[in-house]
N, C-alpha and C positions, 0 to 999 in steps of 0.2 A: 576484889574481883575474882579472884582465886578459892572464895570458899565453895564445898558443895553445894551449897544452897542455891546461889547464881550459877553454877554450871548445869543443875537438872533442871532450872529456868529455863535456860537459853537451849539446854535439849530440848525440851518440851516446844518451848516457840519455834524453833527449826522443824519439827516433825511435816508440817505439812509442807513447806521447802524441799526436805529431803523426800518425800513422797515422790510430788512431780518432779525431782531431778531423775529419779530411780527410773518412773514411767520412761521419762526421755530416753534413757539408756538403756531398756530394756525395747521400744520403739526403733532403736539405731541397732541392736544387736538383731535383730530377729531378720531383716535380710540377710545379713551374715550366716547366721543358722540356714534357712531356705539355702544358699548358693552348697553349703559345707553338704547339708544331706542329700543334695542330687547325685553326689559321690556312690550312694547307696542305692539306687533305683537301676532297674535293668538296664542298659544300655539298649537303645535302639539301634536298626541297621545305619540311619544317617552317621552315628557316632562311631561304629566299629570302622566303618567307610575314613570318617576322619583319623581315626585315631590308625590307619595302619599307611593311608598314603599319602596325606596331609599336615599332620602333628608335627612330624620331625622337621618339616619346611617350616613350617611356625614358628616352632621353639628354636630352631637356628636363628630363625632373619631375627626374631624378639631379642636374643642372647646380642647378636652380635650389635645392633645397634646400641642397646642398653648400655653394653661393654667398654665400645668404643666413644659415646658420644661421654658416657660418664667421664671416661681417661679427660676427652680432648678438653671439654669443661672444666675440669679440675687443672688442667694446666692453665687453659688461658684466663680463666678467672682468680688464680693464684699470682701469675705475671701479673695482671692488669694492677690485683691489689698490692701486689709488693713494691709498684713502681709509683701507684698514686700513695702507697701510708711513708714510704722512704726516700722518694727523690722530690723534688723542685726543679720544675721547669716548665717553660711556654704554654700556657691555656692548662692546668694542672686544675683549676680550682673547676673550670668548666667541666673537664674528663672527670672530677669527682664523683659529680651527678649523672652526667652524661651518658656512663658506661653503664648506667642502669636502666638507659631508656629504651634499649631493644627487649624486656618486658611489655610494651605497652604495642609490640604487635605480637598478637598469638602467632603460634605457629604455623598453623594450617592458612594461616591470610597471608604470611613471609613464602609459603611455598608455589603457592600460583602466581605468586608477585614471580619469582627470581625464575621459574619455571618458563614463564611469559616471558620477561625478559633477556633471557637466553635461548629462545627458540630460533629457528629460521627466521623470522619475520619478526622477531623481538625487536628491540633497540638497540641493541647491540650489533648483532648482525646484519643488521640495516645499512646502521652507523658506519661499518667498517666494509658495508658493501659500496653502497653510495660515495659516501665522500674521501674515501682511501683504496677506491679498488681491492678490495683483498677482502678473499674469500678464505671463510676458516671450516675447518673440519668441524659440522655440528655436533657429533658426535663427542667433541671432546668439552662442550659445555653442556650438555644435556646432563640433568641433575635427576630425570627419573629413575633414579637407583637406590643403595643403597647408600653407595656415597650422598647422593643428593639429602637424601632424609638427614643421616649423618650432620653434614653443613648447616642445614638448618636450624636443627636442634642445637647444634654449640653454640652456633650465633647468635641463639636467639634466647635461648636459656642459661647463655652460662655466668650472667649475672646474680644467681643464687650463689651461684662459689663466691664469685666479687665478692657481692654485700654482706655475707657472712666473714667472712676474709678479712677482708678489709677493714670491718668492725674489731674482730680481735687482735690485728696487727695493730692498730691505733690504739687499741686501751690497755693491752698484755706484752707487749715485743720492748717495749722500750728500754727497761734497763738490762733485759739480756744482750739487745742491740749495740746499744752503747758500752757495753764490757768488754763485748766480741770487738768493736773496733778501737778501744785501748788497748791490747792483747793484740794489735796489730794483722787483725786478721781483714781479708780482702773481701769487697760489698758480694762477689760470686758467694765464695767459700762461708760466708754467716751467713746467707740463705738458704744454702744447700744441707750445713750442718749444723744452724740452732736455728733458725726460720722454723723453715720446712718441716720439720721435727715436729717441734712445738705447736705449729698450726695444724697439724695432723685432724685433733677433733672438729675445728670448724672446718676444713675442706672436707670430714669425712660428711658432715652435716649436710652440704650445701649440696657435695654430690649427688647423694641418696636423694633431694628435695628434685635433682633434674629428672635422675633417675624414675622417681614415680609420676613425672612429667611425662617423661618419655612411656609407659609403659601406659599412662592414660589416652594415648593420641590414637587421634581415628584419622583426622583431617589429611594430616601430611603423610600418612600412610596408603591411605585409601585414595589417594589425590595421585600419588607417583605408583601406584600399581603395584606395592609391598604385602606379602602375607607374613602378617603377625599374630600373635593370639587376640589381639583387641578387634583388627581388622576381621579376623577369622569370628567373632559374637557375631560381629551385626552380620557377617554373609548369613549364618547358621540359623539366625533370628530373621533375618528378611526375605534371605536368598529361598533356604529349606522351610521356615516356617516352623523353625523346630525349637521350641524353647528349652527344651529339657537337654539338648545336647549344647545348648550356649552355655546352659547354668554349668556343664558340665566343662566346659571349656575356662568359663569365670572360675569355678573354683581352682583350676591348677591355676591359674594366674593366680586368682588371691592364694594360695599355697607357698608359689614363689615369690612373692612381695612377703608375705609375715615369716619366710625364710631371709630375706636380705634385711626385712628388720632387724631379726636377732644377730645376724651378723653384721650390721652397722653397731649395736650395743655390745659383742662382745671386741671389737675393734675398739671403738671409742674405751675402753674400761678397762683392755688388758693392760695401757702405758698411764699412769697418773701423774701429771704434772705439777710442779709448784710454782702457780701462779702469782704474781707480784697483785698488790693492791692496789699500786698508786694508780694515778688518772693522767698523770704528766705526759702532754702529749710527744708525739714524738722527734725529735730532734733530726729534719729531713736534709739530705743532702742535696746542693746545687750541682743541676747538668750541667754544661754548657755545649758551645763548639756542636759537633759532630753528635754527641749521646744526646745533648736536649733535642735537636734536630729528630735522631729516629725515634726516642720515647715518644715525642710526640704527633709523629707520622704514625709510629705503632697503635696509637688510642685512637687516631683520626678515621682510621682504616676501619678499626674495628664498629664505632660509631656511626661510621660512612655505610658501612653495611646490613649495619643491626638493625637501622631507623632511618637516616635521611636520605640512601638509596631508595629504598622501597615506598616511603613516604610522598617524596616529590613524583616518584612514579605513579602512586596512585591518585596526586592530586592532576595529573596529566591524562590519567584516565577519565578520571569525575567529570573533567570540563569537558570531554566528548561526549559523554552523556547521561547529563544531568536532567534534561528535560524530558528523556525517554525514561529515568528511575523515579527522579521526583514527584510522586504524585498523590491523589489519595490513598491507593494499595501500600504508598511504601508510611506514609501518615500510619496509616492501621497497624504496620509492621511492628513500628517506634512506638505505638500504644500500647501492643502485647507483651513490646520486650522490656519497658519498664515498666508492666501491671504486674506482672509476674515475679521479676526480679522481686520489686518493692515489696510483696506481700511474703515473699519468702525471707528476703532482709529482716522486714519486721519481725517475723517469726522466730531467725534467728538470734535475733537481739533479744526478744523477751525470755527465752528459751538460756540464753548465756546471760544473763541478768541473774536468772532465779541459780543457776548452777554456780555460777561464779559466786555468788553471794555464799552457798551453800558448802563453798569449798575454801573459805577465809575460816573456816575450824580447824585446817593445817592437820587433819586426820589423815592417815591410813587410805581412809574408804574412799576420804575426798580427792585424797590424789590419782586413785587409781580411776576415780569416776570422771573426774577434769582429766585424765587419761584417753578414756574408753569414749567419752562423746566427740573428742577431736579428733578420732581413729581416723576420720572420713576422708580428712583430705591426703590421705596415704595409700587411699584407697580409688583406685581408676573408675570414673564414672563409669565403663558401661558395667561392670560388677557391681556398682550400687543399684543399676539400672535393674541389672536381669532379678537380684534379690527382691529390688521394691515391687517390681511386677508379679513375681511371684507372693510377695506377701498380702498385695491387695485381688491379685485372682483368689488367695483361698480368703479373704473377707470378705471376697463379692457373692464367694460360694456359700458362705456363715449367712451372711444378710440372703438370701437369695427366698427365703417365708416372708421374708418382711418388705421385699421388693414386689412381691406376690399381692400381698395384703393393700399395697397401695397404689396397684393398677398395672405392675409392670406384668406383660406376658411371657413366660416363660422363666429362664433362669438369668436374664441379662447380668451384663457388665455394667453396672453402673460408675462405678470409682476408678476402675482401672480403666474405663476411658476418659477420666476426668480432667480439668487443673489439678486435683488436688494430689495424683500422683506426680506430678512435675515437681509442686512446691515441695514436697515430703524428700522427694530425692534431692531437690536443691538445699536442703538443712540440713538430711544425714553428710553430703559431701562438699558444705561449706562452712558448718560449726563453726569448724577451728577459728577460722579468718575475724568471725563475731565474738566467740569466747576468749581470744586470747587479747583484742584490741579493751573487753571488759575487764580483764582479769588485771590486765597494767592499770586501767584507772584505779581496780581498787587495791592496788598494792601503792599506788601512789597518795591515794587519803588515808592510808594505814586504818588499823579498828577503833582509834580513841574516840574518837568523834562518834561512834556507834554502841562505841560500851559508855559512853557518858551517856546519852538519851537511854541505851537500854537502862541503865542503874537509875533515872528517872522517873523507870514506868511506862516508857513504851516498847512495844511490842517488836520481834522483828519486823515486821511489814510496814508496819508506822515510821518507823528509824529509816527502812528503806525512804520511801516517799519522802521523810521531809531532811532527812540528812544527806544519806549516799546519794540518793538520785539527781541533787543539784552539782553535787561536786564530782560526777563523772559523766558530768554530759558531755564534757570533748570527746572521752575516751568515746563515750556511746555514738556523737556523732563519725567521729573517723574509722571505727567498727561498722557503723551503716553504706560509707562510703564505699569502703575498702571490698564490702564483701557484696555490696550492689554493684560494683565491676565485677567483680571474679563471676557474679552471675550471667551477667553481661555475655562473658566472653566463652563462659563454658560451650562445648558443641558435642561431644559424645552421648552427655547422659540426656541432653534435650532430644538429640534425634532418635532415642529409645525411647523417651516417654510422654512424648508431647501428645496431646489426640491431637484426632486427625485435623488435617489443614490447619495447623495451628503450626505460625511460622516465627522465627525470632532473628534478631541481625544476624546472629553466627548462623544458623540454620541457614537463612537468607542466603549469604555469604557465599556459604559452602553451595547450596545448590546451585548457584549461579556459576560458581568455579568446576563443577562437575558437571555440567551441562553447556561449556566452553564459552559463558557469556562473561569472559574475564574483564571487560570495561564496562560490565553494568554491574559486578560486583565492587566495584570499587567503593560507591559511595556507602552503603554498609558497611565496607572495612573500614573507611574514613572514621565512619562516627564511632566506630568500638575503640579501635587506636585513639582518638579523643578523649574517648571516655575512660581506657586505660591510663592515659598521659596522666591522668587525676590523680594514681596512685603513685606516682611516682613523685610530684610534687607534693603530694601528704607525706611520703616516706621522707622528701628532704626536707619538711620542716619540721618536722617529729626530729629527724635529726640533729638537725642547727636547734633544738630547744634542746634538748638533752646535752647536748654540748656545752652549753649556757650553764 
């Protein structure tokens, strides 16, 4: 297997693999480039406007939410993990999963939820007007702030720190754990100084995942009347009509993002740790009395709020009305948003098929290429938005003879008001979720099984077809699932790029919630939350297998 011979082989039969991975990658860089060289174009007066009495209000509220929700996330999803991988106690195995299900409501659908329910006329101040007499100052639950965005963002995202957390306490902590409390030291003081330490890389991990969470959100911003730099694209883009001061806006945001990269890489790399091997799980401690009691109020709280508050509330909405949403328009709705999604899934998957394959050579190139096409999801929809619009206006303007030639008048838009910039945008900033669910199947049939058939005589693409492709179809189908939600739920880059009247749940959703029809939004939140709960039930059985 090893000689020359078979190595300028299997180069040779990669070539056209590696071709269309490159295409792909150089397809995903080129918004990027469009957002980077608006930097250099004149500035128009909308932009000088922005940039001398509105930027700095941007760039604060942006800073300081980022700032704050990252902190508060990294705390409670550190707690959350440190108390389900090291104690035992009452409902512990239910909070395992549990604490991952305030994922499966987006953000922007938890904010008109808790918004509504704490208004004047909410249920809460209803509740406590009616049957308790007692009137409460509105004011001090009103959540359209900056506080408000804040809360919702921790509660509802800071299951990224969990599940990363939580992962590496259970497979890494253990026998530091158990040294620290031979050594007599107290369950506070090894958290504080070999825990915490230690876990440093995956909370820095998790953080950054909320982080570019937060810095992608239009919904919950634009909903509580927040100026951010995300919020500040689409005024620039809707409000002014002015694309070139958006792109101009997009780039300092992608400027500050690929700056919190490098400094999440040189944080993660300045401390190296030596991690134990073993797999032995962890040795947990029993609560009892008083501490099982609040551990486990502590998880109820947090669950009570992330999911089955908001949840039950919206199923209280739905039953008011279900008959005035349910109809053929909302049929046509659920048509578009799974035509869509699924075409761009598929795309996804074929697209991390041939790369993933292309990237089992354990090259240099490979890696930085399995690198560069998963860039996207780090990357905030409306910034993928304003680059892909700009790349298919100057293709519209390329093609614009040959739209001539075949009846259209004048210099139209053909593409750029199409489906097909929606799907393009939907693959540059969901790769990841399709290449990485491919990239575990094929690290899990290792290459024997493909260097046997090749040393047979067949080709790469044959080996594909009748080796790899049977034995990573889990992988391939939990990759289609996974990333057919995350489609689902997206709502920034859809409402940059959809043509017109072209509507989807989250679209749905959101207009309905900006337009104050908050109980005829419910039944679209319902089915997305649905349709997320999917993901979360795939993540716990992918678990409990690896476990196994």
């Amino acid at each position: 297997m090893n000689t020359e011979a078979l190595k300028r082989y299997f180069r040779k039969e990669f070539n056209g693999w590696w071709m269309i991975s490159i295409m792909v990658a150089a397809v995903i860089l080129l918004p990027i480039i469009f957002i980077f060289l608006s930097l250099f174009h004149e500035p128009n007066e909308n932009w000088l406007h922005i940039r001398q009495y509105l930027l700095k209000n941007y760039v604060m509220n942006t800073i300081v939410i980022v700032g704050v929700t990252g902190v508060l996330t990294a705390f409670l999803g550190v707690s959350l993990a440190w108390l389900i991988a090291a104690y035992d106690f009452p409902l512990r195995k239910f909070f395992r999963w549990g604490l991952i299900l305030p994922l499966a409501i987006p953000p922007y659908i938890a904010a008109y939820i808790y918004r509504t329910m704490l208004s004047y006329t909410g249920v809460l101040q209803t509740t406590l007007r009616n049957n308790f007499d007692y009137q409460i100052n509105s004011e001090l639950l009103s959540i359209s702030s900056l506080r408000g965005a804040i809360f919702i963002f921790t509660i509802f995202l800071f299951p990224y720190v969990y599940i990363i957390t939580r992962a590496f306490l259970e497979s890494q902590s253990t026998s530091f754990f158990e040294s620290a409390r031979l050594l007599g030291k107290k369950p506070l003081t090894i958290f504080l100084k070999v825990i915490l330490p230690l876990s440093r890389p995956a909370i820095i991990g998790g953080a950054v995942l909320v982080i570019y969470e937060v810095m992608s959100d239009y919904g919950v911003t634009s909903y509580f009347g927040i100026h951010t730099i995300t919020t500040a694209i689409f005024q620039t883009w809707f409000g002014m009509y002015d694309v070139d001061s958006a792109m101009r806006l997009a780039s300092w945001l992608m400027i500050f993002i690929v700056g919190l990269f490098i400094l999440e890489r040189i944080l993660r790399q300045r401390r190296r740790y030596q991690l134990s091997n073993q797999t032995r799980p962890l040795s947990r401690m029993k609560l009892t009395g008083f501490r099982a009691g609040a551990a486990t109020a502590f998880c109820s709280v947090i669950v009570a709020l992330g999911f089955f508050i908001p949840f039950i509330q919206l199923l209280s909405w739905a039953r008011l009305t279900f008959d005035k949403v349910w109809d053929e328009s909302f049929f046509l709705l659920l048509y578009q948003t799974v035509y869509v999604a699924a075409i761009a899934t598929t795309l996804i998957l074929i697209i991390s098929v041939i790369v993933a394959n292309v990237c089992r050579t354990q090259s240099s190139l490979s890696y930085f290429l399995a690198k560069w096409i998963t860039s996207g999801y780090s990357i905030p929809g409306a910034i993928i938005a304003i680059g892909v619009l700009a790349m298919f206006i100057m293709l519209d303007k390329k093609l614009a003879p040959l739209y001539s030639a075949i009846g259209f008048e004048g210099a139209p838009l053909v593409l750029s008001l199409s489906l097909v910039m929606l799907i393009v945008g939907y693959t540059i900033r969901f790769m990841a979720t399709g290449f990485n669910a491919v990239e575990v199947g094929f690290e899990k049939i290792g290459t024997q099984y493909s260097e046997a058939s090749r040393m047979l005589g067949l080709g790469v693409t044959k080996t594909f077809f009748k080796v790899d492709l049977p034995l990573i179809r889990g992988a391939l189908f939990s990759g289609f699932i996974l990333t057919f939600i995350e489609i689902c739920k997206e709502l920034p880059l859809v409402l940059l790029l959809r043509p017109f009247n072209f509507e989807t749940l989250a679209t749905k959703t959101f207009q309905f919630a900006k337009d104050e029809q908050i109980y005829e939004a419910s039944i679209p939140s319902l089915i997305i939350i649905c349709i997320s709960t999917l993901s979360v039930i795939i993540f716990q059985m992918v678990d409990k297998r690896v476990k196994r």
